[in-house]
C-alpha positions in Angstrom: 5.3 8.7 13.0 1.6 9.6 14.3 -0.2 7.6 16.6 -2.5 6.8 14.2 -0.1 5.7 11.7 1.7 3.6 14.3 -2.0 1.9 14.7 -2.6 1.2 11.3 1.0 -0.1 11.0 0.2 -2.6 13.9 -3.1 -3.9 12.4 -0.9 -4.5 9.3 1.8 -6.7 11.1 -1.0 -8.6 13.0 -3.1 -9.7 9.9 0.5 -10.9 8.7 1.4 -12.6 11.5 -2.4 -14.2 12.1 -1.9 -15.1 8.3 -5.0 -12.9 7.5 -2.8 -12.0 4.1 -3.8 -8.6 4.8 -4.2 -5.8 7.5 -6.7 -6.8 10.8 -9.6 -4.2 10.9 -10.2 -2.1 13.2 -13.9 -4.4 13.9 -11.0 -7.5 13.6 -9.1 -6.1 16.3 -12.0 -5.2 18.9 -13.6 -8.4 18.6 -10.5 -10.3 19.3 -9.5 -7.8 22.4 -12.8 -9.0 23.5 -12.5 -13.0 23.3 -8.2 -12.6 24.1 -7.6 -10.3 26.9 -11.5 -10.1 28.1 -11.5 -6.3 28.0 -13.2 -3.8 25.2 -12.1 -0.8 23.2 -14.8 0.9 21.0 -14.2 0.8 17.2 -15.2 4.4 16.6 -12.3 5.0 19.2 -10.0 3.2 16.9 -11.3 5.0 13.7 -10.9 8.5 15.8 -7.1 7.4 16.8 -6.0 6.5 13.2 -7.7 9.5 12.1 -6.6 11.9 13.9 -9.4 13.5 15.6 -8.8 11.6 19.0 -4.7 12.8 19.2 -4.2 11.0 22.3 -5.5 7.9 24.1 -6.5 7.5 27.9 -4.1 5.7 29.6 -6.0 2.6 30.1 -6.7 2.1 26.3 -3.0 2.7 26.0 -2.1 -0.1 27.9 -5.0 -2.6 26.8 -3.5 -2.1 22.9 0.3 -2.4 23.4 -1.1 -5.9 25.9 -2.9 -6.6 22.3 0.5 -5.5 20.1 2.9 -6.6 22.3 4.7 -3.3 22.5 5.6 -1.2 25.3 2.9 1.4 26.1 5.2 4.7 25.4 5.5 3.4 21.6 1.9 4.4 21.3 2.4 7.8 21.0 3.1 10.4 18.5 6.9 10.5 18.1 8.3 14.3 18.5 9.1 15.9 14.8 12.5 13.8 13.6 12.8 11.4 16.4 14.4 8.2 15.5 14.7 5.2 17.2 18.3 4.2 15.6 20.9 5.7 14.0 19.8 6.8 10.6 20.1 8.3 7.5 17.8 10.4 5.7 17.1 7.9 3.0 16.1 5.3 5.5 13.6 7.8 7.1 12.1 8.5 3.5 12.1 4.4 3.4 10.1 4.2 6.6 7.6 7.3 5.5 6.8 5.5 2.0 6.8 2.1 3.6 3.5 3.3 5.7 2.7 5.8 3.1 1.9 2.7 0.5 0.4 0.6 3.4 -1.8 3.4 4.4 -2.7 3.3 0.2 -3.0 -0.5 0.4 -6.3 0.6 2.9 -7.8 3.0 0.9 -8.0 1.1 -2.3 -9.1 -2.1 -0.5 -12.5 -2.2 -3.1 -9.1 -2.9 -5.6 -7.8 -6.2 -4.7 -4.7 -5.7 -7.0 -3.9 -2.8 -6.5 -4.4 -2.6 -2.7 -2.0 -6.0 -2.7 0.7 -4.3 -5.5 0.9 -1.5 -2.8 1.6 -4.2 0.5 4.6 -5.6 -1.6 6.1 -2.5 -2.3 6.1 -1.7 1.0 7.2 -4.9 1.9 10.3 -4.4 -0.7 13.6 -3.9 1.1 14.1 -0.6 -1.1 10.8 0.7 -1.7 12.1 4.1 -3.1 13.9 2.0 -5.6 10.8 0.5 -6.8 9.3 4.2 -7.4 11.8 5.1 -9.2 11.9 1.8 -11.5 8.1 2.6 -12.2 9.2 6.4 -12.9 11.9 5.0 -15.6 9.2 2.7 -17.2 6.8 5.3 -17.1 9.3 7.6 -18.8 10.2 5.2 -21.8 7.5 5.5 -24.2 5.7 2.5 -25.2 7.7 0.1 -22.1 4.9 -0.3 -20.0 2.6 -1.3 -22.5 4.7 -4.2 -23.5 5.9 -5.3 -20.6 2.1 -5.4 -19.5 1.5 -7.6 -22.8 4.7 -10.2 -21.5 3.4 -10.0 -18.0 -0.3 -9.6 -17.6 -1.8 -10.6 -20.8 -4.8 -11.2 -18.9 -5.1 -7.4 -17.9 -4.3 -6.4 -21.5 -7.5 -8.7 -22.7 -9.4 -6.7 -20.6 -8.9 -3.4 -21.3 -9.0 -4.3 -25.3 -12.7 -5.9 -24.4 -13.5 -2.5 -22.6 -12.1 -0.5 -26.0 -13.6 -2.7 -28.1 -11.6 -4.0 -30.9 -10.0 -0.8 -32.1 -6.8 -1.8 -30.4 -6.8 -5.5 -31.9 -7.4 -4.5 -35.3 -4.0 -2.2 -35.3 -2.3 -4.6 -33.6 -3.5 -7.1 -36.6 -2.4 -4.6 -39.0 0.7 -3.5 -37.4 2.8 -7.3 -36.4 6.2 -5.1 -35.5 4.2 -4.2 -32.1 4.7 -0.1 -33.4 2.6 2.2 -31.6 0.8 4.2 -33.5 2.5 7.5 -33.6 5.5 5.3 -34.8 3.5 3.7 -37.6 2.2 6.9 -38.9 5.8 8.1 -38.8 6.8 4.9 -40.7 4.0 6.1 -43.7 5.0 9.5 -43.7 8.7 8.8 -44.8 
């Protein structure tokens, strides 16, 4: 794991455990390094770790965020190319890289509410590859996710029929076996 994935990991646990529901920002996090531990760290230095530019942090700034974390100082660092801290398998691993993969997702969609928090509880799932794979099969069965958005969400359903119009509601009228389309036009042909 990166150094600035390890950052952006931390922030995550410490909006959980400050019951923020969500990550602690980076402007979060410098504010209360301020008022806390009576020290400062820039936010742009932040943005630079977690993105990269800025590989490595000075010693000092080291220590003042694993103070913050509570984490020994050498865990922020990059960790060398396969380097685990336990005994491991590979599927674990690929647990761990999707795990931060979907948290680093949950950031980027932020403006999306729902889908920033659908991508925190798959991370949060024990088996997160599991759950990919249970959205592949859904994906894969023609018509499934469709209906189990009608049983589930009906409100999201309602909305996308108001954006469409009422095309969708007036086959729906027509149609009361739930049939898609192709399905129906299938049915006519025969």
């Amino acid at each position: 794991m990166k150094l600035g994935e390890k950052i952006r990991y931390l922030r995550e646990v410490e909006g959980s455990l400050r019951g923020l529901g969500r990550p602690m920002t980076q402007q979060e996090m410098v504010k209360a390094i301020r008022q806390e531990l009576r020290k400062s760290i820039s936010q742009s230095y932040l943005s630079q770790i977690e993105g990269g530019s800025r590989p490595h942090m000075t010693q000092s700034s080291r220590a003042l965020l694993a103070k913050f974390f509570k984490v020994h100082p050498g865990f922020l660092v990059d960790d060398p190319e396969g380097y685990h801290t336990e005994l491991t398998s590979d599927l674990r691993t690929t647990e761990g890289q999707l795990d931060v993969w979907m948290l680093q997702g949950s950031e980027r969609f932020v403006s999306d509410p729902e889908v920033s928090e659908v991508l925190i509880k798959a991370a949060r799932e024990k088996d997160t590859r599991r759950c990919l794979l249970l959205l592949g099969a859904i994906l894969d069965t023609p018509g499934l996710a469709e209906r189990l958005l009608e049983a589930l969400r009906p409100d999201l359903i309602a909305s996308v029929n108001r954006g469409r119009g009422n095309r969708r509601k007036a086959f729906h009228h027509e149609n009361p076996y739930g049939e898609n389309r192709d399905s129906a036009e299938r049915r006519r042909i025969r």
